[in-house]
N, C-alpha and C positions, 0 to 999 in steps of 0.2 A: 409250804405255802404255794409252791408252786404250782398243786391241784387245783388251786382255786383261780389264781391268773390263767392259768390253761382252760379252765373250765368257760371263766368269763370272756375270753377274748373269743371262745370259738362259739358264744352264745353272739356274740355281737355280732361276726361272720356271718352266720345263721341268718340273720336278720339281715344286715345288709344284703345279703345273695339272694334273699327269699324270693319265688318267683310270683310271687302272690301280690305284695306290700314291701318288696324291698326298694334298694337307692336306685334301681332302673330305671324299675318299672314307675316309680317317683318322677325321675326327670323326663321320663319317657311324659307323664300325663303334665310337666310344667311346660314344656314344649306344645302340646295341643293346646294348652289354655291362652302361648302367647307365641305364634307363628312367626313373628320377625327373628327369631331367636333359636338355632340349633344347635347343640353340641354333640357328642359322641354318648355312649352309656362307657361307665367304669369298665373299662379290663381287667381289670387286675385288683381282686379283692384276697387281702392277705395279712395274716400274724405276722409282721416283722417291726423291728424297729433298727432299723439301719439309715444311713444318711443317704443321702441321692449318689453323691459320689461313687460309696459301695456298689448300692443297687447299679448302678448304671456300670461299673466294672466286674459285674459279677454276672450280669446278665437278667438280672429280674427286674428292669425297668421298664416297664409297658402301662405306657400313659393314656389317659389318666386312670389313675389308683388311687386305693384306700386300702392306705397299713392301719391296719387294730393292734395294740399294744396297752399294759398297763404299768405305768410307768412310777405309781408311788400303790403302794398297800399299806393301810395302818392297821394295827392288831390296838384298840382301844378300849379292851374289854367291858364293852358296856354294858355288857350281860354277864354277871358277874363267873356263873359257874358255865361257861362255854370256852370252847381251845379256840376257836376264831371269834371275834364279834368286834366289827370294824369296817372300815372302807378302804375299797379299790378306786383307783382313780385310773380312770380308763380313756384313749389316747384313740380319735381317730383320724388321722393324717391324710389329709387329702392331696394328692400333686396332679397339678394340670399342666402340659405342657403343649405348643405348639408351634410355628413358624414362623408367624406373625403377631406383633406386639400387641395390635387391633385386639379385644376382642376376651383375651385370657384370662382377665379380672370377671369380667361378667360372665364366664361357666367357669370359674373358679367359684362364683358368688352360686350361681344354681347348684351345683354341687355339696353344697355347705348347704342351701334352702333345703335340698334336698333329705342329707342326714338329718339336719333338724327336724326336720316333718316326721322321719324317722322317729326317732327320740321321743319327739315330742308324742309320736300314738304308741310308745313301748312302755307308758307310765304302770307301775305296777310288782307283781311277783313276776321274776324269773326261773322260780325253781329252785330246788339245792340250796335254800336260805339267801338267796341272793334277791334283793328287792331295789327296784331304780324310782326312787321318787320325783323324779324330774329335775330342770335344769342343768346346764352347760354353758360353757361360756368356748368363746371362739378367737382365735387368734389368727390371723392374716401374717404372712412374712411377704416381703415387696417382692415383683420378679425382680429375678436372675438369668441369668445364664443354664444351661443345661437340657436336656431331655432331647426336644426335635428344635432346640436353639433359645425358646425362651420355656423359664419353669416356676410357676408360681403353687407355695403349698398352705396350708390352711388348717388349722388345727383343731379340732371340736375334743375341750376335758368335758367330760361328765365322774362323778359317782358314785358308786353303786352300793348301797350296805348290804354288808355279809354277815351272816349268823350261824355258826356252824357248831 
């Protein structure tokens, strides 16, 4: 099973990095629509699922990111004579971090506007029997501590049915 979480996570990457319609170039055009407001683009777009702790003792911490990971697979054979047919439930972690407390919630929140926009125009076939029919749900964790002093991270689950 692992072909297929491999497969899916680096379609998601794909997409987020895309230099056309990805998360950049996204928060790049939510920033011209509303000037009092700038933030960074993403650094750091990556397949891991590690805790900040890790990353930041390990060295792959370069903020703000977005880890893609899939964090549950079900094999629900809904198609009776196929070896996969089922869902991926796929994980993308957003961590914003920076100096001052001002400010981190609201390009935390563009961030997440951002992937959602994403998402939201990726309705469709992916290829390789993978199809995203839309929807996500989003989970906010409070700041903390960490990164460049404070770290807030942001979670977008989505879906994806597989049919293999």
């Amino acid at each position: 099973m692992a072909g297929i979480t491999g497969k899916l996570t680096s379609t998601v990457v794909g997409k987020l990095r895309s230099q056309t319609d990805g998360v950049n170039i996204r928060v790049g055009a939510m920033e011209s629509a509303d000037t009092t407001f700038t933030v960074p683009g993403i650094r750091n777009i990556a397949t891991l699922n590690a805790s900040v702790e890790v990353s930041e003792k390990s060295g792959h911490a370069h903020y703000p990111a977005a880890m893609v990971y899939c964090d549950k697979l079900t094999n629900s054979l809904e198609e009776k004579f196929r070896q996969f047919s089922g869902k991926a439930h796929m994980v993308v972690e957003l961590r914003n971090s920076q100096d001052q407390l001002d400010g981190i919630e609201a390009g935390t929140h563009l961030y997440v506007d951002a992937v959602c926009a994403l998402l939201d125009d990726s309705r469709g076939s992916w290829g390789g029997g993978a199809f995203y029919g839309g929807g996500y749900t989003v989970t906010y964790e409070a700041v903390g501590r960490g990164g460049r002093n404070f770290l807030q991270k942001a979670k977008i689950g989505f879906d994806v049915e597989v049919s293999k």
